[in-house]
Structure formats: C-alpha cells, structure tokens
C-alpha positions as CSV (number, residue, x, y, z in Angstrom):
1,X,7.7,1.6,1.3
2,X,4.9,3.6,-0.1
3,X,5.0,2.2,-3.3
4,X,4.6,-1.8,-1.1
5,X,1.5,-0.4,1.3
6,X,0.0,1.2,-2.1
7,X,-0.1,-2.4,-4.2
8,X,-1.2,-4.3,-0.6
9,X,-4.6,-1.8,-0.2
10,X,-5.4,-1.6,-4.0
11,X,-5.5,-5.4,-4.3
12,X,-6.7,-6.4,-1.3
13,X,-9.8,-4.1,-2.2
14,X,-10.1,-4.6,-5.7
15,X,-10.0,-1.0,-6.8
16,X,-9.1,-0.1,-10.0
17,X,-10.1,4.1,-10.9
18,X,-8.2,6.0,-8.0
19,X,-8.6,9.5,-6.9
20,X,-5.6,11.4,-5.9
21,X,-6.3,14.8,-4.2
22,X,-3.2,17.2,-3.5
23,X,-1.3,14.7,-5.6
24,X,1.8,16.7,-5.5
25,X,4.9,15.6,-7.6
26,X,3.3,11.7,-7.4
27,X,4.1,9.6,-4.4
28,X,1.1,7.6,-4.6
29,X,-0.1,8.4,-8.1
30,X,2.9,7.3,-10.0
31,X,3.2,3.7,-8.4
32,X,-0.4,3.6,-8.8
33,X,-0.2,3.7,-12.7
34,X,2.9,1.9,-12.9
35,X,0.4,-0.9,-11.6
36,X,-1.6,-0.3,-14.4
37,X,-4.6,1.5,-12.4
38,X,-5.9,4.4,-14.0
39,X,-5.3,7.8,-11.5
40,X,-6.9,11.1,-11.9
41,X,-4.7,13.2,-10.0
42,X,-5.8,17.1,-8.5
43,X,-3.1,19.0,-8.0
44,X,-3.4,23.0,-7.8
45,X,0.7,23.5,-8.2
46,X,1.5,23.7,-12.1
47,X,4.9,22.4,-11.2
48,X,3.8,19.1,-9.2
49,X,0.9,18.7,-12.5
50,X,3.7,18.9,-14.9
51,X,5.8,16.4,-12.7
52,X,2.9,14.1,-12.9
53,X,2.1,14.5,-16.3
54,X,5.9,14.1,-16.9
55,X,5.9,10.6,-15.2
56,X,2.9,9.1,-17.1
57,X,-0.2,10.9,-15.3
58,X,-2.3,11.6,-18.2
59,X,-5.5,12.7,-16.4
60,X,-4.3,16.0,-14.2
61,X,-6.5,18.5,-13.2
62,X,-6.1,21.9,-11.4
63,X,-8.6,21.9,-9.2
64,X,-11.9,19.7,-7.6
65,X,-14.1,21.9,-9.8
66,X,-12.4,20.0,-13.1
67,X,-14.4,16.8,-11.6
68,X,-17.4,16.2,-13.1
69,X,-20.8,15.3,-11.0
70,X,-20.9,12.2,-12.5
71,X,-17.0,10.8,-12.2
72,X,-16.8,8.2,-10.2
73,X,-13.5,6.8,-8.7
C-alpha cells in the first residue's frame, strides 16, 4: 500500500532527490530507491541505519546536523 501511494506522489510531482527524516528500518525509503530516486535517509537508531544501508540506502546519516546548508532535496 505504501509502496503504491509512494510511486503515485513522486510522479505526479516530478521529484527526484527525497529526504527521509526518522527513516527507520525503510518503509518509504526503500521503495523510494527501488524506483530509482535517490534518498538520503536520517535515522538516529544504528540498527534502523544498518537496515537501510543493508537494503541499498547508500546515503544514511545519524542525525539533521550531517545535512549540509547547501543540500537540497
């Protein structure tokens, strides 16, 4: 279901660097890159970041200070 609503908003909106706060283990973030966007995900829980990374995240961060003042998403 998530995964459906995800691909709907992304497309409709033409969005294609997404920004994935309190990310978790990666219920949005892993559909996300499975569409081929690219996903920065923040996630303060080493366990959830090594889930994401685990599932193809390859841009995790620890925390909204590892975002740099000019990232845009």
């Amino acid at each position: 279901m998530r995964e459906g609503v995800t691909a709907r908003l992304t497309g409709r909106i033409g969005v294609e660097d997404i920004l994935d706060l309190g990310a978790g283990p990666g219920a949005h973030a892993l559909p996300l890159i499975r569409r081929g966007l690219d996903v920065t995900a923040v996630e303060i829980l080493p366990e959830a970041r090594r889930a994401l990374s685990e599932g193809g995240v390859t841009d995790v961060r620890a925390g909204l200070d590892e975002i740099g003042e000019g990232e845009r998403f």
